[in-house]
C-alpha positions in Angstrom: 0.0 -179.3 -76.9 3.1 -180.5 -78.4 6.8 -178.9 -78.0 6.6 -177.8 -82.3 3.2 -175.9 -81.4 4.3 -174.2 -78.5 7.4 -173.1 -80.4 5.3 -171.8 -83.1 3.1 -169.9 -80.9 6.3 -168.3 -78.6 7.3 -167.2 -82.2 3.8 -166.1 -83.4 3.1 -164.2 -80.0 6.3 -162.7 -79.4 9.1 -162.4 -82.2 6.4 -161.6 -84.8 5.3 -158.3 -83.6 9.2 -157.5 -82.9 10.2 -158.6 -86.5 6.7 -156.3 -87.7 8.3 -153.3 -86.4 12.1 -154.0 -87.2 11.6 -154.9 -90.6 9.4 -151.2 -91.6 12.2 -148.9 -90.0 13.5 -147.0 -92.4 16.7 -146.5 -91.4 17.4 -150.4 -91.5 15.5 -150.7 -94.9 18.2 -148.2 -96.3 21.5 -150.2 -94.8 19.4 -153.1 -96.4 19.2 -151.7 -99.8 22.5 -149.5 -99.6 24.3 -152.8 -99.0 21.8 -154.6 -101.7 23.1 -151.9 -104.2 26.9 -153.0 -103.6 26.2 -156.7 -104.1 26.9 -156.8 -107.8 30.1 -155.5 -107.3 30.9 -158.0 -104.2 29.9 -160.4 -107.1 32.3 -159.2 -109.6 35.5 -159.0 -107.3 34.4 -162.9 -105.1 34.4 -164.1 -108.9 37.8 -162.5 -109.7 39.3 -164.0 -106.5 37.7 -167.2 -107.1 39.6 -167.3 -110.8 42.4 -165.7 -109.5 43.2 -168.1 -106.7 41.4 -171.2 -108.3 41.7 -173.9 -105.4 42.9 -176.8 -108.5 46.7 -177.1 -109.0 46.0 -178.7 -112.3 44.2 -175.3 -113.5 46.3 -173.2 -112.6 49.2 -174.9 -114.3 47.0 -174.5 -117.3 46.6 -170.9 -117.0 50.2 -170.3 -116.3 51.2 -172.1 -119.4 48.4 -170.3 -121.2 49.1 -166.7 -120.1 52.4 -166.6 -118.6 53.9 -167.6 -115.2 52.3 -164.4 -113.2 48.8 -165.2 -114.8 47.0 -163.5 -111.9 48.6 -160.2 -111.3 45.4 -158.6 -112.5 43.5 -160.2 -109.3 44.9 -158.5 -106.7 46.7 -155.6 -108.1 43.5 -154.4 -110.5 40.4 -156.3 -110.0 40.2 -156.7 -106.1 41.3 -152.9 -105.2 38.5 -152.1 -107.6 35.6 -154.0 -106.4 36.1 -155.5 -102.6 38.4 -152.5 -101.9 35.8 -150.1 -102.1 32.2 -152.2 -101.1 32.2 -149.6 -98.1 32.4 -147.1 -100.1 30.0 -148.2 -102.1 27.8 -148.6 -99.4 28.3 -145.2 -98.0 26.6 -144.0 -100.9 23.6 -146.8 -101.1 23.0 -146.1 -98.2 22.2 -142.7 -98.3 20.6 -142.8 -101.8 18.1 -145.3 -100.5 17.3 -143.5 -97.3 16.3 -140.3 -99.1 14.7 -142.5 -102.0 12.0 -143.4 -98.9 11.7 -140.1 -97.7 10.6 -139.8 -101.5 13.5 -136.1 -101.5 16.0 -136.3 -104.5 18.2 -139.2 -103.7 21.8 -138.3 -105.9 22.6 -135.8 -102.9 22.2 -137.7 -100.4 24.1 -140.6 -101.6 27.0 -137.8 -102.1 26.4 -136.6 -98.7 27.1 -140.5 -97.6 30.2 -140.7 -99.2 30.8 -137.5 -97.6 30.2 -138.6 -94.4 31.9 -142.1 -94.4 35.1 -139.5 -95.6 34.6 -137.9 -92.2 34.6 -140.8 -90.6 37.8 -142.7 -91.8 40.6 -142.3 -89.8 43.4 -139.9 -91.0 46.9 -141.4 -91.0 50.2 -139.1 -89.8 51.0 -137.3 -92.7 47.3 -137.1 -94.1 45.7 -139.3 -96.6 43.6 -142.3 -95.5 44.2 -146.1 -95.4 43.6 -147.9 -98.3 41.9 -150.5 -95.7 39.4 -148.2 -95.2 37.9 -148.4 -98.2 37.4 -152.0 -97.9 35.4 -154.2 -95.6 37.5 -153.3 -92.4 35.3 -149.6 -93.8 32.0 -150.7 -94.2 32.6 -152.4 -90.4 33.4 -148.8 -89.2 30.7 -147.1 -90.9 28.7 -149.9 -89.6 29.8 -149.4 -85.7 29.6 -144.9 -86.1 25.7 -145.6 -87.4 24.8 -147.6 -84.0 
């Protein structure tokens, strides 16, 4: 019995059953999907970035003499707060739509309970309010780390 076959059948034995069970929890089938739901928007702001900060000199001298010396204000100061500044909020809300879409209960409430929740969660700054950081990845990390 070669190394390749004894590989396959520690897998087939051991990590299939694991994988089995892992991958029918509900729980991790709604952070699947909740994070699944905030993928086009990922999309939209990784495409704005990659415009925005296009990694040929020779382009953006072209778009600067096409559309004016600060060409790509509308990357960081509209499109990015809108899309990648909120994925975790986003996925607050996937999150808890999907989970009570599989509990087949009406799902809209629950995905406002989420964002509810991932509110209750961010950390308040002196003063009050909430860190615009939050709302970003550095968010979805900490909504992550509270589910665990």
């Amino acid at each position: 019995m070669g190394m390749k076959e004894k590989f396959t059948g520690f897998v087939e034995s051991k990590v299939m059953p694991f994988v089995g069970v892992v991958s029918t929890n509900k729980i991790l089938l709604a952070i699947r999907d909740g994070l699944v739901l905030s993928m086009p928007v990922m999309i939209v702001g990784s495409i704005a970035i990659v415009i925005g900060d296009f990694p040929v000199k020779a382009v953006q001298d072209f778009f600067a003499m096409v559309f004016g010396e600060n060409w790509n204000w509308w990357n960081w100061d509209v499109i990015n707060p809108a899309t990648m500044g909120l994925v975790a909020l986003f996925t607050a809300c996937g999150v808890g739509y999907s989970y009570a879409k599989s509990h087949e209960v009406e799902p809209l409430p629950a995905g406002i309970l989420g964002i509810v929740a991932y509110f209750l969660l961010l950390v308040q700054m002196d003063g009050g309010g909430f860190a615009a950081d939050d709302f970003g990845q550095r968010g979805c990390l900490r909504l992550s780390s509270a589910a665990s």
